[in-house]
C-alpha positions in Angstrom: 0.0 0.0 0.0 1.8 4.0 -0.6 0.3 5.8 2.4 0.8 9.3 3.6 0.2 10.2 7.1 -0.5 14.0 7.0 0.8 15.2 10.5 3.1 13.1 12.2 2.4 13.6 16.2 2.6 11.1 18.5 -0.5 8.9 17.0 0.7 9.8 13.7 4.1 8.4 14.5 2.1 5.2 16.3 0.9 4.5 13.5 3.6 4.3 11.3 5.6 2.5 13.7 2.5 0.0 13.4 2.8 0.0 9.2 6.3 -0.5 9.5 6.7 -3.6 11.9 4.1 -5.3 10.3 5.5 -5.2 6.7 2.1 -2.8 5.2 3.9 -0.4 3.1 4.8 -0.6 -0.5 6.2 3.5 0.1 5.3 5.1 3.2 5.1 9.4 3.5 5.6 10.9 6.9 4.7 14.5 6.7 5.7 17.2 9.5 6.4 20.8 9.4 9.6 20.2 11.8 11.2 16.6 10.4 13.7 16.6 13.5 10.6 15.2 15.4 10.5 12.1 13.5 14.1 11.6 12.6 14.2 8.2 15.0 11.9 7.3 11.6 14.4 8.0 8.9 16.3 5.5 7.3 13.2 2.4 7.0 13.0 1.6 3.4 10.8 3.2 1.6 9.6 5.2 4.1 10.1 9.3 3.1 9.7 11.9 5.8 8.9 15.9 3.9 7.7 19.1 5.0 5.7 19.0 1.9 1.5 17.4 2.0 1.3 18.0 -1.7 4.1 15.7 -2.4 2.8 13.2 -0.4 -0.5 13.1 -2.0 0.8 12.9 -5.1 3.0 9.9 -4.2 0.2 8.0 -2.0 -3.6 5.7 -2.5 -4.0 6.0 1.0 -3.8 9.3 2.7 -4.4 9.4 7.0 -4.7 12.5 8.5 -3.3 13.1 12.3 -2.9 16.8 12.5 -4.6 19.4 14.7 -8.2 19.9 13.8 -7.7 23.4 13.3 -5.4 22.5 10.7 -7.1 20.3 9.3 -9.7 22.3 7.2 -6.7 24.9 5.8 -5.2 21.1 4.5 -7.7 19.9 3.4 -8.2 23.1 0.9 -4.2 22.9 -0.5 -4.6 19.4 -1.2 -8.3 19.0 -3.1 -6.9 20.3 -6.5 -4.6 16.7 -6.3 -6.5 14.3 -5.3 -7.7 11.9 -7.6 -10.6 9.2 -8.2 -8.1 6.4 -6.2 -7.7 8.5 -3.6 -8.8 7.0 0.2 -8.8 9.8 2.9 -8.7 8.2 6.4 -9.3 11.1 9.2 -8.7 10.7 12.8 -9.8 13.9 13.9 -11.9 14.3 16.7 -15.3 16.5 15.8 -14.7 16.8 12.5 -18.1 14.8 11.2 -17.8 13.7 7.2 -20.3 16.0 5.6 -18.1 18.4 7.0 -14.9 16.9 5.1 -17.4 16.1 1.8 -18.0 19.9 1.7 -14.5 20.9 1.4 -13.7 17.8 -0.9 -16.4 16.8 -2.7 -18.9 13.6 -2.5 -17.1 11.7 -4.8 -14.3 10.9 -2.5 -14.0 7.5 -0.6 -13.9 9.1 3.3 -13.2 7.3 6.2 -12.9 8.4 9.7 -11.3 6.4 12.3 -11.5 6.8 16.3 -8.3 4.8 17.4 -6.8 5.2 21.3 -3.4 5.7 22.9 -3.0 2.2 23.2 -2.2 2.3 19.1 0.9 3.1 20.4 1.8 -0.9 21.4 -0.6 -2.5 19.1 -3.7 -2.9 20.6 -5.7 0.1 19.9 -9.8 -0.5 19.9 -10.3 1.8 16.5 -14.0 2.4 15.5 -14.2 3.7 11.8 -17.4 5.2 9.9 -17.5 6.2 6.2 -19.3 7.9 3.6 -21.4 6.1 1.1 -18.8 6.4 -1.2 -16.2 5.1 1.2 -18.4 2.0 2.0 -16.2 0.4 -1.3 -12.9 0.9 0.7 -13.6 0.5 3.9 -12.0 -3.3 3.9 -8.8 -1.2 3.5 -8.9 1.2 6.5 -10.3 -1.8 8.3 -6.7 -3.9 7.4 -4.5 -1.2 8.3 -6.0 -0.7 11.9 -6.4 -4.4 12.6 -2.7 -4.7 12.3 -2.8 -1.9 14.9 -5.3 -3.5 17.2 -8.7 -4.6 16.4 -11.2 -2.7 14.3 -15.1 -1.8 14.6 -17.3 -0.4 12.2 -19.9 2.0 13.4 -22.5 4.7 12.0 -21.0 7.8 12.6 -23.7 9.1 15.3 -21.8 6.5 17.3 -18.7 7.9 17.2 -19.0 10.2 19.9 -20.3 7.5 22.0 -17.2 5.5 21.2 -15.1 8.4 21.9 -16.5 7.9 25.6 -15.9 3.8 25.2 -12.5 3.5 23.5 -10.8 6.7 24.4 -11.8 8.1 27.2 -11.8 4.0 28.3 -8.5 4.1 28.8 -8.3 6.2 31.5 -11.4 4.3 33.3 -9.3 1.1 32.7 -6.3 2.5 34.1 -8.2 3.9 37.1 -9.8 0.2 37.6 -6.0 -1.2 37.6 -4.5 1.5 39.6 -7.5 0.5 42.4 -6.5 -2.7 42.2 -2.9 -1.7 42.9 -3.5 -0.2 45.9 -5.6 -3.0 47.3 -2.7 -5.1 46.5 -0.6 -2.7 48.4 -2.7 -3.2 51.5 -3.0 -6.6 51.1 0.6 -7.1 51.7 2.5 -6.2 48.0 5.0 -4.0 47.3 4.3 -1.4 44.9 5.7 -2.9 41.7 4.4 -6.1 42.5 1.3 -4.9 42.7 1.2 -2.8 39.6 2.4 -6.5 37.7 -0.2 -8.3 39.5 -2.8 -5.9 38.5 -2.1 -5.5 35.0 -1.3 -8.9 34.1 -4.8 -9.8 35.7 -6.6 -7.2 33.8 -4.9 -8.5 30.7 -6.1 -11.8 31.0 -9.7 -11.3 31.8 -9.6 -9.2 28.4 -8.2 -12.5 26.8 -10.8 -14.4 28.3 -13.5 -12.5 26.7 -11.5 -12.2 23.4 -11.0 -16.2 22.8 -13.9 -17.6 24.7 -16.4 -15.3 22.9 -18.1 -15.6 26.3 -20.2 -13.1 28.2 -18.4 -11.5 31.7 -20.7 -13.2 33.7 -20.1 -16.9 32.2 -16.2 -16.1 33.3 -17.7 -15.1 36.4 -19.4 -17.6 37.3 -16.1 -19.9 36.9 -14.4 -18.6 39.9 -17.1 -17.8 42.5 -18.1 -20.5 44.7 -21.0 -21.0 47.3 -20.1 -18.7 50.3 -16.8 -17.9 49.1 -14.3 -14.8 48.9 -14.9 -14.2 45.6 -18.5 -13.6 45.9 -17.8 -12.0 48.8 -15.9 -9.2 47.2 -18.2 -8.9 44.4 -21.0 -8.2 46.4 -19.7 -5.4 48.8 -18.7 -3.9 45.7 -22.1 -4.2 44.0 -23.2 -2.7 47.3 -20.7 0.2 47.3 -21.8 1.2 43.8 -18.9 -0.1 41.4 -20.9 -1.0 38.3 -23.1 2.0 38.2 -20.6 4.2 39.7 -18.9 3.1 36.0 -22.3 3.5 34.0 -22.9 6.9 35.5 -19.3 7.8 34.7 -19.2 7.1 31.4 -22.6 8.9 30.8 -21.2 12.3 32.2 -18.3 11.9 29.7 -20.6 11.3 26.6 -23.1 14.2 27.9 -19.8 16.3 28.3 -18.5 15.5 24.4 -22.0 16.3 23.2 -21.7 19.9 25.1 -18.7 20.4 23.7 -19.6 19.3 20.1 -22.9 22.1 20.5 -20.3 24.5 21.5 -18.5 24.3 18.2 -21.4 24.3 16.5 
């Protein structure tokens, strides 16, 4: 595949790190306006870092954007007069719906957004991806590039700000979960960085659970609590302190917050 990823910050650099382990390139553009950023990039083959977006367009099929979103528009205007019929755009920016991008661009342009996290960064990003009707013939491709990267999910794009909530705010309720159960390790009798490996490594492997069992949390559950013992215990007093919907209510304040910010904008 000859990709260009337009801005390349710290998810733009992710990703290429991503393309490049994994063998996905045929020629691979890395744009930035200051190239001493990415420097630790130079020297893969066929992998060209320039100051220059036009250039990488004209080299590139599939172009992903990872810049600033108010850059993003002034971009997209300097690059419409050389795109061309093959041409897959494949935005990440936040907020920046797809009639939005058609209007600058035109229609007849296969558009894709993706909604990756941070955890791109080691390979295991959850990335949800919408597209125009037009992009519905390309989608396959955007889908291949960010299952190398993770695993992929494709949603309408009135989801997306829900799965902004899910995915990427996630992380952080994740981390919060494992950093909890660090400190309880702590108390329990752990030293620090034990704990921290006992938490993670825990966390990691309920997630694996789910992912090759196919099987609903509860069915995993049900596997290690026994009648009037400390595992139902536990669950229980933390039902009754208000984990789960502690969680629920959580995550609802985040998505009412995007949506506030999105009318804002408006």
């Amino acid at each position: 595949m000859k990709i260009a990823i337009i801005g390349t910050g710290n998810l733009g650099k992710s990703i290429a790190k991503g393309l490049i382990t994994n063998n996905a390139i045929t020629t691979l553009y890395l744009t930035k306006r200051n190239l001493s950023d990415i420097q630790e990039l130079d020297g893969y083959k066929n992998v060209i870092l320039t100051t220059d977006n036009i250039e990488a367009v004209k080299q590139s099929d599939i172009l992903i954007f990872a810049v600033q979103p108010a850059h993003f528009e002034a971009i997209l205007n300097d690059i419409k007069p050389h795109l061309t019929e093959n041409h897959v755009l494949i935005s990440t920016i936040t907020g920046f719906l797809i009639p939005k991008i058609e209007k600058i661009v035109g229609e007849d342009i296969f558009i894709i957004r993706a909604m990756p996290n941070t955890a791109i960064a080691v390979g295991k990003s959850m990335t949800c991806l919408c597209c125009n009707e037009k992009g519905e013939k390309r989608i396959k491709i955007a889908e291949a590039i960010f299952n190398r990267l993770g695993h992929s999910l494709k949603i309408p794009e009135s989801q997306m700000q829900a799965a902004t909530v899910v995915c990427a705010s996630g992380i952080a309720f994740w981390m919060r979960l494992i950093r909890a159960t660090t400190q309880a390790a702590i108390q329990l009798g752990f030293d620090a960085k034990e704990a921290q490996e006992l938490a993670m490594y825990t966390s990691e492997g309920a997630a694996n659970l789910l992912i090759t069992n196919g099987d609903h949390p509860e069915e995993e559950i049900d596997r290690v609590t026994t009648p009037m013992g400390c595992t139902i215990e536990g669950l229980n007093e933390m039902e009754h302190k208000g984990l789960s919907s502690s969680l629920i209510q959580g995550m609802v304040a985040s998505f009412k917050k995007i949506n506030s910010i999105k009318k804002e904008q408006i």
